[in-house]
N, C-alpha and C positions, 0 to 999 in steps of 0.2 A: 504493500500500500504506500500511495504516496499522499503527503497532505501539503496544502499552500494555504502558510499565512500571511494574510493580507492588512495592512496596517495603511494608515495615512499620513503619517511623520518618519522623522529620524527613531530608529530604534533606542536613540539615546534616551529619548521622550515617550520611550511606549515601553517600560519594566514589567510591565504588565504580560508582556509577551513571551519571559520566560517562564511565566507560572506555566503554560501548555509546557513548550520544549523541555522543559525540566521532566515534565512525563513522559514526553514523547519520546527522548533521551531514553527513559525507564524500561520503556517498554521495547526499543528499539525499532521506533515508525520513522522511517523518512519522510525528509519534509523540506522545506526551501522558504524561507522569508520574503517577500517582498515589501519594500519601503518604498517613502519618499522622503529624498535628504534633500528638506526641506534650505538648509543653511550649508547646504553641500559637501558636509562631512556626515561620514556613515560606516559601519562595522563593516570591513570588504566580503566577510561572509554573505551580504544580502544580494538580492538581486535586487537593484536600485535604481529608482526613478530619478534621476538629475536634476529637472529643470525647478531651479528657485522658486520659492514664494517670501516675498519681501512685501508687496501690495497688499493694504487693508481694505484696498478699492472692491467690492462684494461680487461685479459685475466680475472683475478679476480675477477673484478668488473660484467665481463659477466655473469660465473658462479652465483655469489650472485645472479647477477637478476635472471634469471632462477628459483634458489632455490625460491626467491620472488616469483615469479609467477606462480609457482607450488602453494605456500602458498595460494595464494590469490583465484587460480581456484576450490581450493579446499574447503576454506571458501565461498565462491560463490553457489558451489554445495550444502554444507550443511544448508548456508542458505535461499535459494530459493530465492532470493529478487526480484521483479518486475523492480527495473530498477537501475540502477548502476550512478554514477557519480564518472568519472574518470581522476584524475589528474596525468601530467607530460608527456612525450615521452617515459620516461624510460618503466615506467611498462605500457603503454597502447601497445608500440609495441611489446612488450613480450608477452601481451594475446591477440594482433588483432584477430586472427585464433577465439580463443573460442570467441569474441566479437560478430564477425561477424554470428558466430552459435546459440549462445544462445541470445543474445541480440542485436538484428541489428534493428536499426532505436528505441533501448533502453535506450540507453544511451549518457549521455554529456561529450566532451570530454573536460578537460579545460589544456589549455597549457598556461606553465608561463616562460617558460628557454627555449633558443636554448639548444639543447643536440643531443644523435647521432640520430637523424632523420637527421642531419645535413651532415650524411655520406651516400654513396652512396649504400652501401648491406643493409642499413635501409629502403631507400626509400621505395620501394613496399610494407613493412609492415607499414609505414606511412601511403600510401594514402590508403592502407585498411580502416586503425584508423578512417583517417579522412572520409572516405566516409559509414561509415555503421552507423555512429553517428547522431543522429538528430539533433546536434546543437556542432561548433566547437566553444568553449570561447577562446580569449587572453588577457594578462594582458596590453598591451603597442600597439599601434600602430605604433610603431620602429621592430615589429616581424613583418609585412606583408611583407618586402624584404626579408627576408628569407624564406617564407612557399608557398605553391605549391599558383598561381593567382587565378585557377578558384574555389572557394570555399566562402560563406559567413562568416567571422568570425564578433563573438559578442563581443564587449568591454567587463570586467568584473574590474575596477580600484580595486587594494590591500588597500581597503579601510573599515570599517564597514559606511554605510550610515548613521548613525543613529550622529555620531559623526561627520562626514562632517556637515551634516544638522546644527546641532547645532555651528560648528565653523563659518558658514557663517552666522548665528544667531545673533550669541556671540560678546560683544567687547571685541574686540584686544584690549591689550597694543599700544599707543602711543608713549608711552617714550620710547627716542633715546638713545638705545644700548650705554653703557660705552665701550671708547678706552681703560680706564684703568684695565679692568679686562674683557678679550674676553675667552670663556670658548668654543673650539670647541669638539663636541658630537659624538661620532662614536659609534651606539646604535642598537641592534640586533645580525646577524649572522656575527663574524668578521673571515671573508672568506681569505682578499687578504693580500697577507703580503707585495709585493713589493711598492703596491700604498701605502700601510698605513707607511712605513720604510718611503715615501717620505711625508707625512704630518707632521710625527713624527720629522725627519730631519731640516722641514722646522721652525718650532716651536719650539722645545728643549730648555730649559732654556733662551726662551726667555722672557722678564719681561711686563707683562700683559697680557701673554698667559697659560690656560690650557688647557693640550688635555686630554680628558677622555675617555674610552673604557670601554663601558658597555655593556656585553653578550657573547656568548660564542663562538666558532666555533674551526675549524681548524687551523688557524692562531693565534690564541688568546694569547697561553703562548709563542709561539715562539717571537711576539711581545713584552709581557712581558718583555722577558728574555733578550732580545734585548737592551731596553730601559733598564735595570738595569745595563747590563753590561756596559751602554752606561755613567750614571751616570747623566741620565735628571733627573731633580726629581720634573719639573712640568707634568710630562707624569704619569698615572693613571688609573689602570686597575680591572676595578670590573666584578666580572661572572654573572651564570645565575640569573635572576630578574624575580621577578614573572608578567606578564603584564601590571595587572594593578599600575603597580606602574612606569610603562612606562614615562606616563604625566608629572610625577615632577621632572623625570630627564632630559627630553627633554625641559621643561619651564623653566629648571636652562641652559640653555645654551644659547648661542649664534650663534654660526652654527650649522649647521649640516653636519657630513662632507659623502660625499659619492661620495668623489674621487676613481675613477676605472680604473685600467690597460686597456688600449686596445684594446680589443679582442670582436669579432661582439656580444658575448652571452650577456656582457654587454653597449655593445652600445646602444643595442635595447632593453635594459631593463628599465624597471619601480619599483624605488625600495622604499619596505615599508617608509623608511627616507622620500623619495621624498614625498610620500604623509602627511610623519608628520609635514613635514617644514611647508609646505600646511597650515594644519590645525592649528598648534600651532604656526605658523606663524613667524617661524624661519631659515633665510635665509640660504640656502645651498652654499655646496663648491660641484660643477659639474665639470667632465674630457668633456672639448673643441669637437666639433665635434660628441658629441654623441645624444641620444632622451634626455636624465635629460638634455645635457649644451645645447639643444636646446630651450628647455621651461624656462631653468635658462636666459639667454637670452633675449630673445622675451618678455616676460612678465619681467623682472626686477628682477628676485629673487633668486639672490645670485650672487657667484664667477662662472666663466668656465674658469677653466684653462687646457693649454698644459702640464704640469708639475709643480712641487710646488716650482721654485728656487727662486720666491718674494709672494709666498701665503700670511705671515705676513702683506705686504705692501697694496696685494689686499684687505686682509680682514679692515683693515684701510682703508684703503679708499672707499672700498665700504661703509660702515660705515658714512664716513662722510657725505655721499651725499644723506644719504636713507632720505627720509619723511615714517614716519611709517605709517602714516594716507593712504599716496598713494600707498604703500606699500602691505597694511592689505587687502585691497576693489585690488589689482591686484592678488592675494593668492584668495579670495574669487570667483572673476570673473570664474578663472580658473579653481575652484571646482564648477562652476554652470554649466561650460562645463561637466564636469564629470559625474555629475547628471543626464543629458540625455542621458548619456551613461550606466550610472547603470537602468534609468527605463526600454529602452529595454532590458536589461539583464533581469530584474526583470520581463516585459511579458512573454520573451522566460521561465524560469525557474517554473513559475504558468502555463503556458500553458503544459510544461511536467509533472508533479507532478498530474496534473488535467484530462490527460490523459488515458484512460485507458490502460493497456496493453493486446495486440494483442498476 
């Protein structure tokens, strides 16, 4: 058997894509990635789509897809593959039509972002997507008020299991976080720039705070640049980082921050941080009212704030009141809930791989 996953970014932006290959690895399925290196760097393993996207022009962003998805039908065609696994809204409602021809009842569709399915002349190639697919994945249980009721969707948490398992394992640190040197972490795709100017703002030269930015995105140098002109000079911005070297920059921290503007796509989002905090067991900064400041919340684990105009205070004082020890075992609770949501993922995904194609 052969399978093709289909993504619509750099696979540096899509982690999410090893949770399959990690199995598929397991199991010994061939399989072939296809991307789009979006900023035209890319793992040479992939079969890669070239052509930039730099335009926030929409009409622009239409066309690019298009061209994608010509790419992608076309790699499909030449490599006969038995069953596809397909991430995102973008490029699966692009190719529904051929989905539904060549592989219906073939393919998994895995959604992780509201995006334009979320507009009304998408619709009908949406519930195509989703109705010719044998199994719809979501990252967050904060996307089912957005996606059509009558449909089964499967948890899939932005997690590798293997490192879950082991955090819930592993001892935590005990020792209570220093007020004197609080190091908040904003680690991955740095996407938003208004929420981050309000972290950034909140913290600036103030004395036993550092805010650090490590990774790359759209936001990244405009933040930079920001913070120089600005003349903080405990604010610190480092680019791309190879993964595994993820660990030692999030275990030197103290928050995590994954304060987010407003807006439904991130409300109902579940984001890689969220599950690092988790795991490395380092307390987040969550935006109020959303799925992250719901669990931040409910379970104890971190700041939810409306805006950052006393973040400094909150993070002090949340601080003072944590017990690590109760702390560590309510992080690990919540990853045991996880875990039954990754093992039916993990039926659904052996039951497809082990099926023949029809």
């Amino acid at each position: 058997m052969r399978i093709a996953i289909i993504t619509s970014n750099n696979l540096w932006f899509s982690p999410y894509v090893k949770i399959y290959t990690s199995i598929l690895d397991k199991e010994g399925v061939s399989y072939d990635i296809i991307t789009w290196c979006r900023d035209g760097k890319d793992e040479e393993c992939c079969i890669q789509y070239k052509e930039r996207l730099k335009s926030t022009n929409p009409i622009v962003k239409f066309f690019r897809y298009l061209s994608y998805a010509s790419f992608v039908k076309k790699t499909l065609n030449r490599g006969k593959y038995d069953k596809l696994i397909v991430f995102t809204p973008q490029v699966g409602i692009f190719i529904s039509s051929y989905l539904k021809k060549f592989y219906r009842g073939q393919y998994i569709f895995d959604y992780r972002d509201l995006s334009i399915e979320q507009k009304p002349y998408f619709k009908r190639a949406f519930l195509r997507l989703l109705d010719n697919s044998v199994a719809n994945v979501i990252s967050s249980p904060g996307f089912m008020e957005h996606l059509p009721a009558n449909y089964d969707y499967i948890l899939s948490h932005n997690f590798d299991v293997d490192i879950v398992r082991d955090a819930i394992q592993g001892d935590a640190s005990t020792i209570q976080p220093s007020l004197e040197t609080i190091n908040v972490l904003t680690i991955g795709g740095i996407r938003d720039y208004e929420s981050n100017v309000q972290v950034i703002n909140s913290l600036a030269n103030k004395e036993g705070f550092t805010v650090n930015f490590v990774g790359k995105g759209p936001s990244a140098e405009s933040l930079k640049t920001y913070s120089e002109n600005s003349g903080f000079t405990n604010v610190h911005f480092e680019g791309y980082y190879p993964k595994e070297k993820e660990k030692d920059y999030i275990n030197n921290s103290t928050f995590l921050n994954i304060f987010y503007p407003r807006k439904p796509s991130h409300d109902s989002a579940l984001s890689n941080r969220f599950y690092n905090s988790l795991i490395y067991k380092k307390p987040m900064i969550t935006t109020a009212e959303t799925t992250q400041g719901y669990y931040a919340l409910k379970h104890g684990l971190g700041v939810s704030v409306v805006d950052c105009t006393n973040l400094a205070e909150d993070l002090k004082k949340f601080l003072l009141n944590i017990n690590m020890d109760e702390y560590n075992k309510r992080c690990n609770l919540l990853l045991q809930e996880f875990i039954l949501d990754y093992d039916r993922f993990l039926t659904m995904l052996k039951s497809f791989i082990s099926t023949s194609h029809i």
